[in-house]
BADREN-634609 format. One record per atom (N, C-alpha, C): residue in three letters; x, y, z; atom name; residue number from 1. Coordinates in steps of 0.001 Angstrom, whole numbers, plus 500000, padded with zeros to 6 digits. Layout:
N
<node res="ala" xx="X" yy="Y" zz="Z" atom="CA" n="NUM"/>
...
This chain:
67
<node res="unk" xx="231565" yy="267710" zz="325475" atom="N" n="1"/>
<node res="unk" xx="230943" yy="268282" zz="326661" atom="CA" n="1"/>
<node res="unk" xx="229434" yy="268120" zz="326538" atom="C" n="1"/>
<node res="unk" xx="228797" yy="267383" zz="327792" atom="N" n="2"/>
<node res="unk" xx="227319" yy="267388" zz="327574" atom="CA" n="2"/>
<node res="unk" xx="226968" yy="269223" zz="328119" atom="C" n="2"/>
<node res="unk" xx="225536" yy="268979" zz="327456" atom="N" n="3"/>
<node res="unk" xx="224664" yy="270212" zz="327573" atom="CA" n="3"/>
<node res="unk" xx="224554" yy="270466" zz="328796" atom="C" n="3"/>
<node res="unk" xx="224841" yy="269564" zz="330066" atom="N" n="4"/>
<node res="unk" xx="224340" yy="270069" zz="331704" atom="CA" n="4"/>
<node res="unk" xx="225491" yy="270841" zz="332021" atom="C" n="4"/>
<node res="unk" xx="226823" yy="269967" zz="331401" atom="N" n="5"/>
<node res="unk" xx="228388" yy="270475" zz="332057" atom="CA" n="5"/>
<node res="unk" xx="228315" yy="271728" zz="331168" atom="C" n="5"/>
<node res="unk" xx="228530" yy="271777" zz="329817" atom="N" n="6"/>
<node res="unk" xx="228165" yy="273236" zz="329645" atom="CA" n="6"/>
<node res="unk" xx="227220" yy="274462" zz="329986" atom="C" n="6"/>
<node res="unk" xx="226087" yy="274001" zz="330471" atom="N" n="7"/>
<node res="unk" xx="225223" yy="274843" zz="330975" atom="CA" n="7"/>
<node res="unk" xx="225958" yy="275677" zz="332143" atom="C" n="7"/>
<node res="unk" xx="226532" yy="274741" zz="333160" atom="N" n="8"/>
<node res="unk" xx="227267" yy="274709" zz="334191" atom="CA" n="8"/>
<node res="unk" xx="228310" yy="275785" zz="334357" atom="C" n="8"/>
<node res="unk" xx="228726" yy="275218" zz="333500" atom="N" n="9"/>
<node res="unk" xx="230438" yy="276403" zz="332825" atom="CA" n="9"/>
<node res="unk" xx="230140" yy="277502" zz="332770" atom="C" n="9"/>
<node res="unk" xx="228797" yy="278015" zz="331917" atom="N" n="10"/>
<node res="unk" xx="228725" yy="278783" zz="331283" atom="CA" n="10"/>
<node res="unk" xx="227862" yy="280069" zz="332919" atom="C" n="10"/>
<node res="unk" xx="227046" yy="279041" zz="333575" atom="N" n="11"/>
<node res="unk" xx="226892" yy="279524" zz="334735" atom="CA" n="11"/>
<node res="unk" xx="227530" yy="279987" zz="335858" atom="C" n="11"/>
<node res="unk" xx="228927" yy="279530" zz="335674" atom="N" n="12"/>
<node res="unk" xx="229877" yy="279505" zz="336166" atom="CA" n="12"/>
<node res="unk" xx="230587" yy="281233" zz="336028" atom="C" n="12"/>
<node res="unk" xx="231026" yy="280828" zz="334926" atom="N" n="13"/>
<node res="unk" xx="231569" yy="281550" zz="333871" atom="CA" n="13"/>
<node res="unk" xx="231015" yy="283245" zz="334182" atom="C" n="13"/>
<node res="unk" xx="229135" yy="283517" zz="334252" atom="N" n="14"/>
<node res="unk" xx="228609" yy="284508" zz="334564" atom="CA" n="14"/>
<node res="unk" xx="228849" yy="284547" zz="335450" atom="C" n="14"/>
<node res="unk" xx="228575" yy="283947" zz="336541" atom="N" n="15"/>
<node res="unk" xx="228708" yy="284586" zz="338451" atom="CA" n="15"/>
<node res="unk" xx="230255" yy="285110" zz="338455" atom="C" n="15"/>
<node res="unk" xx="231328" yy="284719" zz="337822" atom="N" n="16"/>
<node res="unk" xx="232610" yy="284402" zz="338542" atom="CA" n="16"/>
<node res="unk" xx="232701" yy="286298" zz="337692" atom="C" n="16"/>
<node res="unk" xx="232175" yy="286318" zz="336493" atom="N" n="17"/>
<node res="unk" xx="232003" yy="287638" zz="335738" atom="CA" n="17"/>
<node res="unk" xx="231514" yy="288693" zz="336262" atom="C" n="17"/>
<node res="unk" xx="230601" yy="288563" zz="336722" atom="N" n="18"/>
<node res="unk" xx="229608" yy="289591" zz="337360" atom="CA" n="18"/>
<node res="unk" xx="230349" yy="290352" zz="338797" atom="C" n="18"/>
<node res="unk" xx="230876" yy="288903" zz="339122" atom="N" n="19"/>
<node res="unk" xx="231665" yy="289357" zz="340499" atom="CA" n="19"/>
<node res="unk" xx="232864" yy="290490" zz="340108" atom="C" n="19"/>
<node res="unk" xx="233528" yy="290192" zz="339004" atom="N" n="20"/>
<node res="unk" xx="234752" yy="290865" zz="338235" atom="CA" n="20"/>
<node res="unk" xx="234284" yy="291981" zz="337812" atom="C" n="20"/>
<node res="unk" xx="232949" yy="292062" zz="337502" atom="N" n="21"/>
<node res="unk" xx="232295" yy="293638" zz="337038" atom="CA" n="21"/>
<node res="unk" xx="232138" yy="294485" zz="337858" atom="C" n="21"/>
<node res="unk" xx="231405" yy="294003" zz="339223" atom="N" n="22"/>
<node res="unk" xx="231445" yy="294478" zz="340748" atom="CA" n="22"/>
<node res="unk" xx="232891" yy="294798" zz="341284" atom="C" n="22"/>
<node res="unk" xx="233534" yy="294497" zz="341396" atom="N" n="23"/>
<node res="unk" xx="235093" yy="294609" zz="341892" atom="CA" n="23"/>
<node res="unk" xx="235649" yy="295923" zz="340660" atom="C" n="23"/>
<node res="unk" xx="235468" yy="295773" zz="339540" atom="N" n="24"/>
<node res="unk" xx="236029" yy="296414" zz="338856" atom="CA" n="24"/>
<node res="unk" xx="235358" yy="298305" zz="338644" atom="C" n="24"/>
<node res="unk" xx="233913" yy="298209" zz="339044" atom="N" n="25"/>
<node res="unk" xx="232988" yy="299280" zz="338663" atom="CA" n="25"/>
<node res="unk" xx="233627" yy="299767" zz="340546" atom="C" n="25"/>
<node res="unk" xx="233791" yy="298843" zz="341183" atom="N" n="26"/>
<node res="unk" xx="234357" yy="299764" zz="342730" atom="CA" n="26"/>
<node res="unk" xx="235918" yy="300398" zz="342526" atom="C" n="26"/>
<node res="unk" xx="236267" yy="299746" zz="341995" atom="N" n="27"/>
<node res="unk" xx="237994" yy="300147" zz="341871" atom="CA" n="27"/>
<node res="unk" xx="237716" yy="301229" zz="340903" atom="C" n="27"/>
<node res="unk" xx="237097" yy="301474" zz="340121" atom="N" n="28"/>
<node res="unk" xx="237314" yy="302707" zz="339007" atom="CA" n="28"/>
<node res="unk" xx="236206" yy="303760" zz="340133" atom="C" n="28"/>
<node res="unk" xx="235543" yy="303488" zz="340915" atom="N" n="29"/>
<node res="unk" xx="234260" yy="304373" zz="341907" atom="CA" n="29"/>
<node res="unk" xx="235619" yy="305053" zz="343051" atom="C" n="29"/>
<node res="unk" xx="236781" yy="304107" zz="343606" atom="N" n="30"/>
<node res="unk" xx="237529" yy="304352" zz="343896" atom="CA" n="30"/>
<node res="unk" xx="238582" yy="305282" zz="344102" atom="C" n="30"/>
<node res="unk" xx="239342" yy="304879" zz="342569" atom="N" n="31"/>
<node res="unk" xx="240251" yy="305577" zz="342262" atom="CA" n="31"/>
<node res="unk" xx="240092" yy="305737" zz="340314" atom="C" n="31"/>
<node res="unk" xx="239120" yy="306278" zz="340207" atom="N" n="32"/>
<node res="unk" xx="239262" yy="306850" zz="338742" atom="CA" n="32"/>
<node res="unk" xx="240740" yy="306901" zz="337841" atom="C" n="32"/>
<node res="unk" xx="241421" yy="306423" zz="337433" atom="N" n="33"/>
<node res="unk" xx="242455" yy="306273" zz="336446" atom="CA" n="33"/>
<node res="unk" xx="242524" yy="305700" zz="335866" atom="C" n="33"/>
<node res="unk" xx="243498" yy="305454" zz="334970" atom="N" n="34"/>
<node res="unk" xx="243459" yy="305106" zz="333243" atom="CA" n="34"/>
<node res="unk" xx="243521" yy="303613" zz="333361" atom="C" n="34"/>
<node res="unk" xx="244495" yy="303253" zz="334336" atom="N" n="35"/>
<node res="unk" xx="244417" yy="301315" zz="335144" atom="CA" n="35"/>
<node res="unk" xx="243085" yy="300774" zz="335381" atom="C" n="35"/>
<node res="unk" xx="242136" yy="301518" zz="336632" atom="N" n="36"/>
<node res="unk" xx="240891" yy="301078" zz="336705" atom="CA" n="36"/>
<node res="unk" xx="239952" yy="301166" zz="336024" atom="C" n="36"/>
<node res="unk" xx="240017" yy="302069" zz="334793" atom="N" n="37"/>
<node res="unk" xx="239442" yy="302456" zz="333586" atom="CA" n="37"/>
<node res="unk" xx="239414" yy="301261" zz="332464" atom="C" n="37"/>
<node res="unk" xx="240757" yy="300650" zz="332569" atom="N" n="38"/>
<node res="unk" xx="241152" yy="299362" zz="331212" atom="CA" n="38"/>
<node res="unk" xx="240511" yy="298292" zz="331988" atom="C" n="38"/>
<node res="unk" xx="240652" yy="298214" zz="333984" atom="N" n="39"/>
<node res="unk" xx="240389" yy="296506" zz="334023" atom="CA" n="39"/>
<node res="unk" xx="238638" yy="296489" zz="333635" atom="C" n="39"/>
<node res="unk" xx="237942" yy="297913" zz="334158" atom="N" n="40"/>
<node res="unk" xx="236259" yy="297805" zz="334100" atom="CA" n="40"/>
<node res="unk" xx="236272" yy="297644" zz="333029" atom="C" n="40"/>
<node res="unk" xx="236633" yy="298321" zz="332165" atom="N" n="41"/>
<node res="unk" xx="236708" yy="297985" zz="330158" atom="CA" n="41"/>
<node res="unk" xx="236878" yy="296888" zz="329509" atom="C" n="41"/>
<node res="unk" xx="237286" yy="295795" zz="330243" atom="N" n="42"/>
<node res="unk" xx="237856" yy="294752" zz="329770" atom="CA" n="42"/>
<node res="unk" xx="236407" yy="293757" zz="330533" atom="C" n="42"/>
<node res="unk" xx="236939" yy="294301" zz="331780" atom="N" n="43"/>
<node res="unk" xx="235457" yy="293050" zz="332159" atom="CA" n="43"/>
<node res="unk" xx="234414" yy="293787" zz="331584" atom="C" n="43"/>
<node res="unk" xx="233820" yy="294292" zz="331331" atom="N" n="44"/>
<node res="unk" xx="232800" yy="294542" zz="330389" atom="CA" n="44"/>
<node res="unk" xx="232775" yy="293824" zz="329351" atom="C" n="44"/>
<node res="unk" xx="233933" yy="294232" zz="328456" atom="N" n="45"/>
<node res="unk" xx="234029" yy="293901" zz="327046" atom="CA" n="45"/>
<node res="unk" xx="233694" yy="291839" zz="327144" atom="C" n="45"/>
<node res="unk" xx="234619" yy="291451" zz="328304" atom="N" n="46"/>
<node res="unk" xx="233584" yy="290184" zz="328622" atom="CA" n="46"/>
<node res="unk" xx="232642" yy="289947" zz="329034" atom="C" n="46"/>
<node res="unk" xx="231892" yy="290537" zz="329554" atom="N" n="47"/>
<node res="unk" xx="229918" yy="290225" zz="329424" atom="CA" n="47"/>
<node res="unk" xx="229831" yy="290363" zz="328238" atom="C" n="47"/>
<node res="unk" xx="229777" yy="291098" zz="327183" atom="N" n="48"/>
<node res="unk" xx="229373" yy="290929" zz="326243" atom="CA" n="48"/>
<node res="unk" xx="229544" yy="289989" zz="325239" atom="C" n="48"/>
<node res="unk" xx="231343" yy="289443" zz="325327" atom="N" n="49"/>
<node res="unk" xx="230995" yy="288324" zz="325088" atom="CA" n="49"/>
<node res="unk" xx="230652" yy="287646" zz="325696" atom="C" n="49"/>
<node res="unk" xx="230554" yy="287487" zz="326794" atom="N" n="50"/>
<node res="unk" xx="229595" yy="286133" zz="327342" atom="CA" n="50"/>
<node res="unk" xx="228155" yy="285996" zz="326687" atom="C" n="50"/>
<node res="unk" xx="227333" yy="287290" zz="326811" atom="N" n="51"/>
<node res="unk" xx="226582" yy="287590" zz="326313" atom="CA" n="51"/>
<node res="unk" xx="226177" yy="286823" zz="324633" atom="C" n="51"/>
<node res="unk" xx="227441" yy="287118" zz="323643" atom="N" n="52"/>
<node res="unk" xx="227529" yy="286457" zz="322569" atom="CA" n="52"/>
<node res="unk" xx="227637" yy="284968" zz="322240" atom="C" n="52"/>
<node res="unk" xx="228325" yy="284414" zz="323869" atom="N" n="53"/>
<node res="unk" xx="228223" yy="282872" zz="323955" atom="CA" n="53"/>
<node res="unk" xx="227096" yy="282416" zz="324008" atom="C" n="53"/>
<node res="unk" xx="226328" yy="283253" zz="325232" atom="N" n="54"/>
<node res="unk" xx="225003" yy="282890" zz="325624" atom="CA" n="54"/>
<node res="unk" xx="224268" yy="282784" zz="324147" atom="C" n="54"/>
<node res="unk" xx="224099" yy="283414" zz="323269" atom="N" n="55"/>
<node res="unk" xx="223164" yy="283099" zz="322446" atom="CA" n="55"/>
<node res="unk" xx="223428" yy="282492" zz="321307" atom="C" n="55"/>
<node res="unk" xx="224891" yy="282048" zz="320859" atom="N" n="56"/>
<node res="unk" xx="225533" yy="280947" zz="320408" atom="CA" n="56"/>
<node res="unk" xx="225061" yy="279205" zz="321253" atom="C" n="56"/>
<node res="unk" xx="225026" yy="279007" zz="322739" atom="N" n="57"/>
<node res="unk" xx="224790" yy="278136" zz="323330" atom="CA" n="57"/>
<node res="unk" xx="223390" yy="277848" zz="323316" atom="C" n="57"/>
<node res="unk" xx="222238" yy="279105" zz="323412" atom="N" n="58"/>
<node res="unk" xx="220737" yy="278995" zz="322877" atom="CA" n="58"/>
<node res="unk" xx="220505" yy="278052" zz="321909" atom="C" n="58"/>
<node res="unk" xx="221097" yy="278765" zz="320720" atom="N" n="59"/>
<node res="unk" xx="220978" yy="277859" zz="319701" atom="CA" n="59"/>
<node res="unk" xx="221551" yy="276290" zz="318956" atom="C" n="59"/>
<node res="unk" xx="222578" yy="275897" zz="320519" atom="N" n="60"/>
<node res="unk" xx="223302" yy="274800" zz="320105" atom="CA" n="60"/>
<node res="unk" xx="221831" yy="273717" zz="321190" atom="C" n="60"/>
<node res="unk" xx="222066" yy="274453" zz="322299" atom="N" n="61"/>
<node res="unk" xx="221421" yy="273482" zz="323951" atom="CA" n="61"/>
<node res="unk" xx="220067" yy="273657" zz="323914" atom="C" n="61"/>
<node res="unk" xx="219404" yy="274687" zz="323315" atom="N" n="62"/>
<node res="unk" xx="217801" yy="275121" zz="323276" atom="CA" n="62"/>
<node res="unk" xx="217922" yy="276335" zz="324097" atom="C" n="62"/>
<node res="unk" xx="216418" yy="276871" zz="324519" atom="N" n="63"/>
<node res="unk" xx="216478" yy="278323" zz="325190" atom="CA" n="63"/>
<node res="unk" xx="216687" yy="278104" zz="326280" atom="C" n="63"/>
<node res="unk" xx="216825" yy="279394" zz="327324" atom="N" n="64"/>
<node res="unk" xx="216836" yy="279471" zz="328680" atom="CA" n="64"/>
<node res="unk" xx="218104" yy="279004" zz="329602" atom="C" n="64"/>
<node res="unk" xx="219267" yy="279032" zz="328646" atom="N" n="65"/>
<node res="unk" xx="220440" yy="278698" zz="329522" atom="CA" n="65"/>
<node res="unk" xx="220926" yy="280113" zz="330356" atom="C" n="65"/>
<node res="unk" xx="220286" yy="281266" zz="330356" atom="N" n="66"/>
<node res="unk" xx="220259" yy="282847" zz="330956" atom="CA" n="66"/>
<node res="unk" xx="219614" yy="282629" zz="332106" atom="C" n="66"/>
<node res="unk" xx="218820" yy="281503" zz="332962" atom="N" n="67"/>
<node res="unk" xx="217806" yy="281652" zz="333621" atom="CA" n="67"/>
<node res="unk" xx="218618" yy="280939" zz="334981" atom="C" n="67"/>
């Protein structure tokens, strides 16, 4: 994989996330229970790793793949 297509992915990867964090922080704003509780928990728990990719990919592609 070149560095643009991964950049890409990985850009990808955040928007399609962020959207899943939004959807998920409304469904638990919603209906508070132990279901909408695990999916926000989970998409979380993936930003952070994304988060952990992101600065794994820093150091493979150079800085500023966050921007």
């Amino acid at each position: 994989m070149t560095a643009s297509a991964a950049l890409r992915t990985y850009r990808d990867l955040r928007r399609i996330l962020r959207g899943a964090v939004d959807q998920a922080k409304l469904g638990y704003d919603f209906s508070p229970n132990s279901y909408s509780y695990g999916a926000l928990n989970a998409c979380l728990a993936a930003e952070q790793a994304l988060c952990a990719l992101q600065g794994a990919l820093e150091s493979e592609l150079g800085d500023g793949i966050g921007t």
